[in-house]
C-alpha positions in Angstrom: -11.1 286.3 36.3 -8.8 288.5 38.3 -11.3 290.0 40.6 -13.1 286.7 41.0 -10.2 285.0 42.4 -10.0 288.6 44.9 -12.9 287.8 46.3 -12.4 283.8 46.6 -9.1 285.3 48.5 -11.2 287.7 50.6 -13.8 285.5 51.6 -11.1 282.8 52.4 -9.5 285.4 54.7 -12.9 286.6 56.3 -13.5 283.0 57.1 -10.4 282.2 58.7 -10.6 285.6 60.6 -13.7 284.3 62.0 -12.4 281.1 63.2 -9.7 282.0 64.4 -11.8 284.7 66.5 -13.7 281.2 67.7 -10.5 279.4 68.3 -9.8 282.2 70.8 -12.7 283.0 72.4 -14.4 279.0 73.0 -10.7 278.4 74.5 -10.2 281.4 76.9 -14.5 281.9 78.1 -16.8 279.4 78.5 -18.1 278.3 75.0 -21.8 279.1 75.9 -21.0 282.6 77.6 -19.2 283.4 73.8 -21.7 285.3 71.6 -21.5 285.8 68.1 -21.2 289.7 68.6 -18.2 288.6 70.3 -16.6 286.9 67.6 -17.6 289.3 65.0 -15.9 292.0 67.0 -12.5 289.8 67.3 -12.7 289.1 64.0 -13.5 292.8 62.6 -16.2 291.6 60.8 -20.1 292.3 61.0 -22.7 290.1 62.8 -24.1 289.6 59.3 -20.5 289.0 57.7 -20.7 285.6 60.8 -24.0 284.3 59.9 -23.0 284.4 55.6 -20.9 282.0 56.9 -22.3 279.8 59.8 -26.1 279.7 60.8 -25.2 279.2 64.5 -22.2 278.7 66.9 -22.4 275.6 66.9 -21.1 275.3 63.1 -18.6 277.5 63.7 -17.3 275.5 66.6 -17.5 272.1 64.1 -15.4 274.2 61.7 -13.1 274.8 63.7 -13.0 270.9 64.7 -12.4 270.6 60.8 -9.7 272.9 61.0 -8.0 270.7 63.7 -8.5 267.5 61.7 -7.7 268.6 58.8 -4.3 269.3 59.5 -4.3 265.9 61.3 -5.1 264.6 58.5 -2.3 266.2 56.6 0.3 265.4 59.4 -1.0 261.5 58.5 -0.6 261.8 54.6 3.2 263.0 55.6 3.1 259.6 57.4 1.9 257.3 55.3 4.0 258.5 52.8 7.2 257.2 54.4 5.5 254.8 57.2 8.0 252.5 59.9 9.2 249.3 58.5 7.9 248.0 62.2 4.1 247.9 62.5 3.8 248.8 66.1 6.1 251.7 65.4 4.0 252.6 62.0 0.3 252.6 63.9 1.4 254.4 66.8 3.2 257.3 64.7 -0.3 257.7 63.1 -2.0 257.8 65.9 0.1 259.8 68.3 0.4 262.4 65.1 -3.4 262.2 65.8 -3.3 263.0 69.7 -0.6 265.2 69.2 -2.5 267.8 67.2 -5.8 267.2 68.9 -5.7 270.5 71.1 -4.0 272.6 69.1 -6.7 274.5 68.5 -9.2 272.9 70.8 -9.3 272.8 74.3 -10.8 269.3 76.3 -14.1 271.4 76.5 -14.8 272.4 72.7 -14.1 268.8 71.9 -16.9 267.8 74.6 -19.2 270.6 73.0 -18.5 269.4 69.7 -19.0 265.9 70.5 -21.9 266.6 71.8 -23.1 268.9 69.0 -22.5 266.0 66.8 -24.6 263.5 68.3 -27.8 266.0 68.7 -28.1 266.6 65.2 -25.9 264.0 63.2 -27.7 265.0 59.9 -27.6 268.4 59.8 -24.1 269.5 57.3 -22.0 270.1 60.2 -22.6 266.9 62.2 -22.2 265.1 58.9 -19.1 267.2 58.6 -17.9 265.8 62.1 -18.2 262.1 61.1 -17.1 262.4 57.7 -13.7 263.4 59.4 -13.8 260.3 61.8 -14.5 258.8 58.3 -11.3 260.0 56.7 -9.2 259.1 60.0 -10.6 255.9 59.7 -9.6 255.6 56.3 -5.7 256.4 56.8 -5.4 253.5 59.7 -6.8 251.4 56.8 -4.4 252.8 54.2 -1.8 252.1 56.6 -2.2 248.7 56.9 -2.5 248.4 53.1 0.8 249.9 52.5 2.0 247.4 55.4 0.7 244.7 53.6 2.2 245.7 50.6 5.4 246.1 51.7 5.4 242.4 53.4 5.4 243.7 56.8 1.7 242.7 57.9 -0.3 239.4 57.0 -1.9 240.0 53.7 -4.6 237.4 54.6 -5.6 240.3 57.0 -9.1 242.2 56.1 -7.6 245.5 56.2 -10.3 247.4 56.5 -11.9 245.2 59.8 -8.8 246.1 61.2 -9.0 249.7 60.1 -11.7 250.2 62.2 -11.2 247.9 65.1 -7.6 250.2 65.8 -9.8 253.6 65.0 -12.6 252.4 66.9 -10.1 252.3 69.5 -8.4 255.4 69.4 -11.3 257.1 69.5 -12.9 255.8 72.6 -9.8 256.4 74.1 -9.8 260.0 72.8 -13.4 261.0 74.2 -12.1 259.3 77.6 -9.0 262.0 77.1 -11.1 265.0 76.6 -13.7 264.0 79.1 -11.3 263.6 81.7 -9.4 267.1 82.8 -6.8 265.4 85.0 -5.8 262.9 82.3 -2.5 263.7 80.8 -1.4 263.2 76.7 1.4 260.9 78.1 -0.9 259.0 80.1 -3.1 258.3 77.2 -0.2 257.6 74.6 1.1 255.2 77.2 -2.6 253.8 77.5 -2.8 253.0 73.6 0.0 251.8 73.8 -0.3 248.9 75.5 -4.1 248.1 73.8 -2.2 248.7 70.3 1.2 246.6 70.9 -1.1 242.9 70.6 -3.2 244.2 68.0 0.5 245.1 65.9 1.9 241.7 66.7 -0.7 239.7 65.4 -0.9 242.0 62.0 2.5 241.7 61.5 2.5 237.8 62.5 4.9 237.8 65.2 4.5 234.9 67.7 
């Protein structure tokens, strides 16, 4: 039992070793220049060690989008755990914990890679991988509004879930147009969402 949890531990650490290699490398040369020998050398680990792992860059770069979102997604449970009483204030603490976090690891052109990566081969496991974690994002807006609702500080007559995705929808698009854009600025697109999200917020929470 002892030595099986070892080598869960070891592998773990390989793994991240690798990724964090990626995180590295895709950020400071041009993604397609970055070879797996590269990464294998950064990471101390063999060519062989990489591919037990990922079959091609591509995965590797998804992972490391998973990485990103899933501490996003953890920043969000921290949220949602002690949300605004305002709605306005409680939907754009979510989402700017979102666009916060978003380049942490990623620069604006592994998110373009990976978005790109997840559209050319949606069903292989890492492009289901990518949208399953749209998925979960989506599903914390909706939980948001739930707990809103709950609390008597959104319309409970509202289909959360509609709205869930309407506000995701949103911050998404608005996302891609973020990393697509080099010269646009975090502020500029917190300040953007803003002003789409503030009418959205006053008709959930029924202000007139």
């Amino acid at each position: 039992m002892a030595k099986t949890g070892l080598r869960e531990r070891q592998k773990a650490a390989r793994e991240e070793r690798i990724l964090h290699a990626a995180v590295t490398l895709f950020r400071t040369e041009d993604y397609r220049s970055v070879r797996i020998e590269d990464l294998a050398e950064m990471a101390e680990v063999s060519v062989g060690t990489v591919y037990n792992y990922y079959r091609t860059k591509g995965d590797i770069l998804i992972a490391c989008v998973a990485m990103e979102v899933e501490e996003v997604l953890a920043n969000g449970r921290q949220i949602l755990s002690a949300p605004p009483h305002d709605v306005e204030q409680a939907l754009l603490g979510l989402i700017f914990g979102y666009y916060d976090h978003s380049l942490e690891y990623l620069s604006k052109d592994m998110w373009r890679q990976a978005l790109a990566l997840s559209i050319e081969a949606p069903d292989t496991p890492y492009g289901r991988r990518y949208w399953d974690l749209d998925a979960r994002l989506c599903g914390q807006v909706t939980d948001l509004i739930r707990l809103l609702q709950s609390r008597g500080e959104a319309q409970r007559d509202l289909d959360a879930s509609a709205l869930g995705q309407l506000l995701f929808n949103n911050l998404n698009m608005m996302f891609i147009e973020f990393v697509k854009t080099d010269a646009m600025t975090l502020q500029h697109l917190r300040d953007t969402v803003t002003i789409q999200t503030r009418p959205i917020a006053r008709m959930i929470a029924g202000a007139t």
